[in-house]
C-alpha positions as CSV (number, residue, x, y, z in Angstrom):
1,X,-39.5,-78.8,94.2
2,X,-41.2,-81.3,92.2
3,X,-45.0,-82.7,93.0
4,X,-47.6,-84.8,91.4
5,X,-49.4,-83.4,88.9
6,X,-53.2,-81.8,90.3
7,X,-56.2,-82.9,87.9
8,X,-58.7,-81.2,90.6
9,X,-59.7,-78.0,89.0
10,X,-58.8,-76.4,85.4
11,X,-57.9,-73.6,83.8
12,X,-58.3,-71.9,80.6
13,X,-56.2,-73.6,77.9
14,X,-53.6,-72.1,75.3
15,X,-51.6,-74.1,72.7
16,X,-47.9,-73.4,72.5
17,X,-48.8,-72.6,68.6
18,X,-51.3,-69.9,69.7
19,X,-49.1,-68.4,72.5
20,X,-46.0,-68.0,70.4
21,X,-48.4,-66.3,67.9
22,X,-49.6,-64.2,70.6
23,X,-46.1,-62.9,71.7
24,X,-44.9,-62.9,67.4
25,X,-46.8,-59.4,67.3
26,X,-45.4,-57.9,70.5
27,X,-42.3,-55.4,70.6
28,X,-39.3,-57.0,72.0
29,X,-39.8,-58.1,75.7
30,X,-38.8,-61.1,78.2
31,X,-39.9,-64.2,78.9
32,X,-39.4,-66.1,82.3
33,X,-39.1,-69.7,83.1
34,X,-39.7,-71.6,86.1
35,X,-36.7,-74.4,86.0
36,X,-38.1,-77.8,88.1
37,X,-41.8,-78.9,86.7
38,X,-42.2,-76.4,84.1
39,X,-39.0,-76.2,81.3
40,X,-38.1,-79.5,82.2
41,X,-39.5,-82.6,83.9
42,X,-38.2,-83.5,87.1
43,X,-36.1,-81.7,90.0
44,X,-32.5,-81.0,88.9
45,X,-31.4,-79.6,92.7
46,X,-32.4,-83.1,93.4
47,X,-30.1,-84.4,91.3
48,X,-27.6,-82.2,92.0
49,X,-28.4,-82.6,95.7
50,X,-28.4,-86.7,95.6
51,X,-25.8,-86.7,93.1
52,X,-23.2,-85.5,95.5
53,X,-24.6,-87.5,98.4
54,X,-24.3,-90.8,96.5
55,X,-20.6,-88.8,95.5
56,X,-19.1,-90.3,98.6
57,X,-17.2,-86.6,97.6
58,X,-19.6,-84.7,100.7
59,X,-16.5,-82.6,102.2
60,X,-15.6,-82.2,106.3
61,X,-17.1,-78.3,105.5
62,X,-20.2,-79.6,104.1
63,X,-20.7,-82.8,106.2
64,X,-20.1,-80.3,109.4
65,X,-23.2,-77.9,108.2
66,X,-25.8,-80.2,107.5
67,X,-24.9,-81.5,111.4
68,X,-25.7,-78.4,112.8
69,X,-29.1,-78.1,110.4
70,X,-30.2,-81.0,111.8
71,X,-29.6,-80.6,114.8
72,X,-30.5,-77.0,115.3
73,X,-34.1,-77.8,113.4
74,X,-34.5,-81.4,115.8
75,X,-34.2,-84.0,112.6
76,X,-32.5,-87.3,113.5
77,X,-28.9,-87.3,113.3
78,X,-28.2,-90.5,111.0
79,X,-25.1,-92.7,111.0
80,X,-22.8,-89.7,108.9
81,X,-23.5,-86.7,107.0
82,X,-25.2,-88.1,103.7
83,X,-27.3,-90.3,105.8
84,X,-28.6,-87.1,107.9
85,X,-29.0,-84.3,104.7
86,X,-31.2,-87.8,103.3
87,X,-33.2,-87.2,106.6
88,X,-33.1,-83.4,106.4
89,X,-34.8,-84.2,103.1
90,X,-37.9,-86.3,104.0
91,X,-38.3,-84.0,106.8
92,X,-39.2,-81.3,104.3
93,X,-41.1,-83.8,102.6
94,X,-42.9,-84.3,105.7
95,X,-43.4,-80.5,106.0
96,X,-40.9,-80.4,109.6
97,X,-37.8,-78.9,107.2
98,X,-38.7,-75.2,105.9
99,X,-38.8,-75.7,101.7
100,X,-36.6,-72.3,101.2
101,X,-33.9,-73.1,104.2
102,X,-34.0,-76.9,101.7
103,X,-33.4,-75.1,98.9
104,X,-30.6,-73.4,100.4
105,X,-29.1,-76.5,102.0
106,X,-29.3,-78.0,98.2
107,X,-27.4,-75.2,96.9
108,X,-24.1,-75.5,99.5
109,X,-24.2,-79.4,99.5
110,X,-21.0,-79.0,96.9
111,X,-19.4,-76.9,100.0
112,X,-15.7,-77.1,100.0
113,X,-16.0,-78.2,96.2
114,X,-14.2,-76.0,93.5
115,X,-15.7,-74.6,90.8
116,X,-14.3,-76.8,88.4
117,X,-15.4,-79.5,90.5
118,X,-18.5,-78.7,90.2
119,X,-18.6,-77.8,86.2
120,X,-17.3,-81.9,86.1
121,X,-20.3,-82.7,88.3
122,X,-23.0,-81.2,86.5
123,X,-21.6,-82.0,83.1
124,X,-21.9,-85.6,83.4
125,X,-25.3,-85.3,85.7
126,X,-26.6,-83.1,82.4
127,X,-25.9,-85.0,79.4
128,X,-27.4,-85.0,75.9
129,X,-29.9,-87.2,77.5
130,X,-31.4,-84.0,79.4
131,X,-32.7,-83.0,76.2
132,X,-35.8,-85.3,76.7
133,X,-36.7,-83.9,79.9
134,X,-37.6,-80.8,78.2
135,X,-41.2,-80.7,77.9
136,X,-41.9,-79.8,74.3
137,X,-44.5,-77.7,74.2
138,X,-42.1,-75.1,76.4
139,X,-39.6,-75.5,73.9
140,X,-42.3,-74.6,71.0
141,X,-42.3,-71.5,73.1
142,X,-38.7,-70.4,73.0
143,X,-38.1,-71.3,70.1
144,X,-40.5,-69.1,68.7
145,X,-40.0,-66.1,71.3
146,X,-37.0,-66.5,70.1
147,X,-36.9,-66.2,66.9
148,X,-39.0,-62.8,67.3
149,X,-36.5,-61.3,68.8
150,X,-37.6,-61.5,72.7
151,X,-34.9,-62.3,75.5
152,X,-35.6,-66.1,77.6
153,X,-34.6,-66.1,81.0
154,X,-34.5,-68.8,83.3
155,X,-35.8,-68.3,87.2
156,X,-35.0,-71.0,89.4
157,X,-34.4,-72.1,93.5
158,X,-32.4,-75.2,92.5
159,X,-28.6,-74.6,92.4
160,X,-26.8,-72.4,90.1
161,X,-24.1,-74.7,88.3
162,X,-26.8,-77.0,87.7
163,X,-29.5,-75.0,86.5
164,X,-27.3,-73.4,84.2
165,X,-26.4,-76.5,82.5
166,X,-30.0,-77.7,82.2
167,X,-31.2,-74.1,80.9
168,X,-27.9,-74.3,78.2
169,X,-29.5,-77.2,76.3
170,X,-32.6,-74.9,75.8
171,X,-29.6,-72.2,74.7
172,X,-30.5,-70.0,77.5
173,X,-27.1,-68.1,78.2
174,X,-25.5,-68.4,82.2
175,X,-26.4,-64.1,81.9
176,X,-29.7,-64.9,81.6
177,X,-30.2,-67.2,84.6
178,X,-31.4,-66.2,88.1
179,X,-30.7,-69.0,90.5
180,X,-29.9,-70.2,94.0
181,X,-26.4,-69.2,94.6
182,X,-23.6,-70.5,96.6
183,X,-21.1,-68.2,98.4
184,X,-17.8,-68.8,96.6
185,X,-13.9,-67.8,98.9
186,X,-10.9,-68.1,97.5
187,X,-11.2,-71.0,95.1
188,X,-14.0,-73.5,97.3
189,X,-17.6,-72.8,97.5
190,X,-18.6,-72.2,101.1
191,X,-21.8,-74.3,103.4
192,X,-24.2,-70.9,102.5
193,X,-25.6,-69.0,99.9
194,X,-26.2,-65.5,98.5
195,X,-29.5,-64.1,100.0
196,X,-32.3,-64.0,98.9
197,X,-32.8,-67.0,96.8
198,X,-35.2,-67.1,93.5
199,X,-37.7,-68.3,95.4
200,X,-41.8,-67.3,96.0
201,X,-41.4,-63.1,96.0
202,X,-37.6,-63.4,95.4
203,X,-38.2,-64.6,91.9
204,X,-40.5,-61.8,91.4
205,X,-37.8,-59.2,92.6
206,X,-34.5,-60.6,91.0
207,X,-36.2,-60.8,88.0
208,X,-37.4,-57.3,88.4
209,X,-34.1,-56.1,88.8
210,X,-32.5,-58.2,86.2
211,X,-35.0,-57.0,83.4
212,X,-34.6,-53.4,84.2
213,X,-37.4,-51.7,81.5
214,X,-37.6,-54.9,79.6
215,X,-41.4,-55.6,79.7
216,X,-42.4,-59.2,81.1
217,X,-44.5,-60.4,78.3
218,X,-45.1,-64.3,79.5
219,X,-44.2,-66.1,82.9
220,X,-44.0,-69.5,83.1
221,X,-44.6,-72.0,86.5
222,X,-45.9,-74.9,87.7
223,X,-46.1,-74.4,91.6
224,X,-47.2,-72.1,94.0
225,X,-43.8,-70.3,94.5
226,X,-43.9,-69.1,90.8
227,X,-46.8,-67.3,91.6
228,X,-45.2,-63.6,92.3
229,X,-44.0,-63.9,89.1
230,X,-46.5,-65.1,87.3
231,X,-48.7,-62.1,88.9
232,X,-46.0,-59.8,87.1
233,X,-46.5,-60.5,83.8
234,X,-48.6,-59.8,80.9
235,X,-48.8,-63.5,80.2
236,X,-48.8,-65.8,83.6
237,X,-48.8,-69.5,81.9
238,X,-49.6,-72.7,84.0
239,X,-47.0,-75.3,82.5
240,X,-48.4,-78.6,83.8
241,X,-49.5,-76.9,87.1
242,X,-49.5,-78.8,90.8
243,X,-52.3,-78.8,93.3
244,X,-50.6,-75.8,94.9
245,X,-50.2,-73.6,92.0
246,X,-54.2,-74.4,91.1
247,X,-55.2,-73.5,94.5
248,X,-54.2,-69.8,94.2
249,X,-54.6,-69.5,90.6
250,X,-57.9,-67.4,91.0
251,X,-55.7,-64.7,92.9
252,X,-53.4,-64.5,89.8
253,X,-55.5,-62.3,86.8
254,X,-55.5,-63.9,83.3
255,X,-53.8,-67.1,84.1
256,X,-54.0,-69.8,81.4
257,X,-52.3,-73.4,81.2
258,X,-50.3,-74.5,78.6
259,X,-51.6,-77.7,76.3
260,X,-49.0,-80.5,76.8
261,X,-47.5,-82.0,74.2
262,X,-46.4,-85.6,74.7
């Protein structure tokens, strides 16, 4: 999830230039990228979230599960399913709606969708315009990871078909993307998801399992959910961090921030 930006304390400072320098003279290793906030500005489980809300597409499967959320957590029941997964919303906002059980909710809100479906959705929610929501100073990064031979991977809570669009503009491959994941039968997504989901310690440990003996060279976050991973690497990088991330940033050793580059 997406917050303002914190200006309350600082960190130690590292150009995108001086980073990908750094990692130029290491032997081939990983990278890992928080989605929302850090590779690219703004929340795209948001979008994917609202996007099918404002659908008028919410299916009888998906309309019935987001009843029983609301009504087994105690948020108001609104005048039809949109209406109450909007409520379910600002009740997280208002810190009365757990923030993993809203990531999950965000992830099966395509429920009863098919995958191609889905592909259609996303495609037209990421267009060529996504490009300018990456912030540029990340993409100095990859790029020149890249080109040095290491491996980008992309660690995310927000919902798998949609993260994997955003993380394709950067050329991040689907194989290299750990995300919230919906359950899929037969040829419809179902109203829940694969456990755990990327988020706080589950990034940490699908990553960890995904990189095998691939060293973690540089972590990447803006929030206090990255943290786990950030403590796993040889590199944890602040990328425009929130108030959250800043107030645990002295339990996480060598953490710098990234410059910004407007």
């Amino acid at each position: 999830m997406v917050a303002a930006v914190a200006t309350t304390r600082s960190l130690s400072e590292v150009s995108a230039r001086d980073l990908a320098l750094e990692l130029s003279t290491c032997p081939k290793g990983a990278l890992s990228f928080d989605g929302d906030g850090t590779l690219w500005s703004g929340d795209v489980g948001e979008d994917f979230f609202y996007g099918i809300l404002e659908s008028g597409k919410l299916s009888e499967l998906a309309a019935d599960a987001v009843m029983r959320a609301a009504v087994e957590s105690g948020v108001t029941v609104g005048a039809g399913a949109a209406l109450t997964a909007r409520n379910i919303y600002d009740a997280y906002l208002a810190g009365r709606f757990d923030e993993e059980r809203v990531c999950e909710l965000m992830t099966w809100i395509n429920a009863g969708w098919s995958a191609t479906e889905t592909t259609a959705f996303v495609t037209s929610v990421v267009s060529e315009k996504f490009a300018a929501r990456i912030h540029p100073e990340v993409r100095i990064v990859i790029d020149e990871a890249r080109r040095a031979g290491h491996e980008i991977f992309v660690v995310s809570a927000s919902p798998r078909p949609i993260v994997e669009a955003a993380a394709a503009i950067v050329g991040v491959p689907s194989t290299h993307v750990l995300a919230a994941t919906a359950v899929y039968e037969g040829d419809r997504f179902a109203a829940r998801v694969h456990r755990p989901i990327p988020y706080g310690a589950g990034k940490a440990s699908a990553l960890r399992s995904k990189l095998g003996a691939l060293p973690l060279l540089a972590a990447f976050g803006d929030n206090a959910f990255d943290a786990e991973m950030l403590a796993m690497s040889a590199r944890p990088i602040a990328v425009r961090p929130k108030a959250r991330l800043l107030n645990v940033a002295s339990e996480i050793r060598g953490i710098r921030q990234l410059v910004p580059v407007e």
